[in-house]
C-alpha positions as CSV (number, residue, x, y, z in Angstrom):
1,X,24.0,7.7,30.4
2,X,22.7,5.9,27.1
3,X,19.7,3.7,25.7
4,X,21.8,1.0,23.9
5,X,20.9,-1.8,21.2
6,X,22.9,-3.8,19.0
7,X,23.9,-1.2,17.1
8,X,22.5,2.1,18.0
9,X,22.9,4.3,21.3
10,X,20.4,6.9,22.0
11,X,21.7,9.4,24.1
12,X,19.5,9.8,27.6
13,X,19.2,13.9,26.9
14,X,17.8,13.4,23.3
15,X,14.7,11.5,25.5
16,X,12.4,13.6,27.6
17,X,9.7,12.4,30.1
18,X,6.6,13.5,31.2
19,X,4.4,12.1,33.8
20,X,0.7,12.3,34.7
21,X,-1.8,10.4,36.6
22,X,-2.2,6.7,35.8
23,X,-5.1,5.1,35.2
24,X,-3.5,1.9,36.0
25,X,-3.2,0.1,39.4
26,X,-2.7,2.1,42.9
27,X,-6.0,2.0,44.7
28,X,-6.7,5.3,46.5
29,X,-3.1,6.2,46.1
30,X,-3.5,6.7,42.5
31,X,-5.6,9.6,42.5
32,X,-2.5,11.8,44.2
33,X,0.3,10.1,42.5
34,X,1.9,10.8,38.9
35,X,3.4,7.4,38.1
36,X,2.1,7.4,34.3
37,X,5.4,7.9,32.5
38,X,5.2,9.5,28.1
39,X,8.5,9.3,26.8
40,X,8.6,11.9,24.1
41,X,11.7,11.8,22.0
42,X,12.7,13.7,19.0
43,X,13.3,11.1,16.1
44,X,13.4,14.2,12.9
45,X,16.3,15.8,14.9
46,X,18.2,13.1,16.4
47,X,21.4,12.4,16.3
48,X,21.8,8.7,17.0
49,X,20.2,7.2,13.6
50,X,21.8,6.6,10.6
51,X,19.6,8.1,7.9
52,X,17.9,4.4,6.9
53,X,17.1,3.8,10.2
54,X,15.5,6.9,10.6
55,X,13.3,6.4,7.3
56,X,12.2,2.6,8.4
57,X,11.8,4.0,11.8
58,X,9.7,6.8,10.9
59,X,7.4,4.5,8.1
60,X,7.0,1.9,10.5
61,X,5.7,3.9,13.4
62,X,4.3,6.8,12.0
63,X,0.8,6.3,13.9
64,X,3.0,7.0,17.3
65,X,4.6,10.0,16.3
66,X,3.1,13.8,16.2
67,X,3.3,15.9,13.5
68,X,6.6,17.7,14.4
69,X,8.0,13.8,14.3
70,X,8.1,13.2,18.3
71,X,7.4,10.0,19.1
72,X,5.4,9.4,22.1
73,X,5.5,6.0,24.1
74,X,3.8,6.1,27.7
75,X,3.3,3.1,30.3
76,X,1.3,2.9,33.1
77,X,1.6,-0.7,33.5
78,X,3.2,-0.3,37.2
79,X,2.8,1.3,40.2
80,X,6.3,3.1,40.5
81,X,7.1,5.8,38.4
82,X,10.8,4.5,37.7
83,X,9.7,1.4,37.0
84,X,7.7,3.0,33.6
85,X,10.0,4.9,32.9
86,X,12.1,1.7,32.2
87,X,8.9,0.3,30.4
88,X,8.7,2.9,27.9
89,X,12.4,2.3,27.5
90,X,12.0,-1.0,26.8
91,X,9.6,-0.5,24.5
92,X,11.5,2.2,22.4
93,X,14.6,-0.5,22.5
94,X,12.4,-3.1,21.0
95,X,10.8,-0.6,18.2
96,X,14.4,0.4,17.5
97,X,15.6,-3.4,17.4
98,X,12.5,-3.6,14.9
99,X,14.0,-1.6,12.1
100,X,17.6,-1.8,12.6
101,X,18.2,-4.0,9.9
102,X,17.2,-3.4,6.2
103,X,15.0,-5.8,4.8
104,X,16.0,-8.2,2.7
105,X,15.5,-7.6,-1.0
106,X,13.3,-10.0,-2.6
107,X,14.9,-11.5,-5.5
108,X,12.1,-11.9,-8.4
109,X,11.7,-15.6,-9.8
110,X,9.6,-17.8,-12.4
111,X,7.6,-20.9,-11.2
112,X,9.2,-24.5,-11.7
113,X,8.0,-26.6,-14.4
114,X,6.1,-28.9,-11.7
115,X,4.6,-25.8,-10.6
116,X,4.0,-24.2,-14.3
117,X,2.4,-28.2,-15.2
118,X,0.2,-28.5,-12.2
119,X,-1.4,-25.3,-12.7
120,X,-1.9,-26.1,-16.6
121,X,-3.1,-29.5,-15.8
122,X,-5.7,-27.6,-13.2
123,X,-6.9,-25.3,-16.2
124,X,-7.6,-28.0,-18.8
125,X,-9.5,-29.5,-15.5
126,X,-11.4,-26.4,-15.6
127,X,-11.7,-26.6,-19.3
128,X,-13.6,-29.8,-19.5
129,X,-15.8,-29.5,-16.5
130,X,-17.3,-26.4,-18.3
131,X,-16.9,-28.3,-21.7
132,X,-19.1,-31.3,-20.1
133,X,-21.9,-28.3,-19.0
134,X,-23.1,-27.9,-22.6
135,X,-26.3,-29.3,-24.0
136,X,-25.8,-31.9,-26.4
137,X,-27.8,-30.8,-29.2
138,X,-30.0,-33.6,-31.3
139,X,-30.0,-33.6,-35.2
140,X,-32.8,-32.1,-36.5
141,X,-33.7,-30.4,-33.2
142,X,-31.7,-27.2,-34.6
């Protein structure tokens, strides 16, 4: 079995889930229940990412990862077990989906000549405001 997107498919071994007791909805029940499911997954040693995925991955969501480079997801947003463990799958498909395409370079360029005119036009603005501030000096007053 395999967590698929686009383009990359994350074997189900390489992920590894733990599960505790949820703060999250259950009344009474949740006191005896483990239905808080981590996802803990390996991203330094796995084999599903191409090495540029792996980078942006790893820059993007560095804050979510240990310092062996595990990343940890958990949910507790439901009252089933099963159903958080699809949760934190979800949310590891989405994350992947996030950085699965490079960016796109930005191309450097110059200002238009509107652009360039307007903002010269704004400076000799400027210019003559502050030219207007000065005292007018009488001759003879000197």
């Amino acid at each position: 079995m395999k967590m698929r997107t686009d383009t990359i498919i994350v074997p189900l071994r390489e992920l590894r889930f733990d599960f505790v007791r949820s703060s999250g909805p259950g009344g009474q029940n949740v006191n005896k229940v483990n239905s808080k499911a981590v996802l803990r997954w390996d991203v330094v040693a796995s084999s599903a990412l191409p090495e540029g995925v792996r980078a942006r991955f790893m820059a993007r969501f560095s804050n979510r990862m240990d310092s062996h480079g595990e990343l940890l997801i958990s949910s507790d947003r439901f009252r089933e077990q099963r159903r958080n463990v699809d949760d934190c799958i979800d949310k590891l498909r989405s994350m992947l989906l996030e950085v699965a395409r490079p960016p796109k370079v930005r191309k450097p360029s110059r200002p238009g000549r509107a652009a360039r005119e307007r903002r010269l036009a704004r400076k000799r603005a400027v210019a003559e405001k502050k030219r207007r501030r000065t005292r007018v000096s009488r001759h003879g007053d000197d």
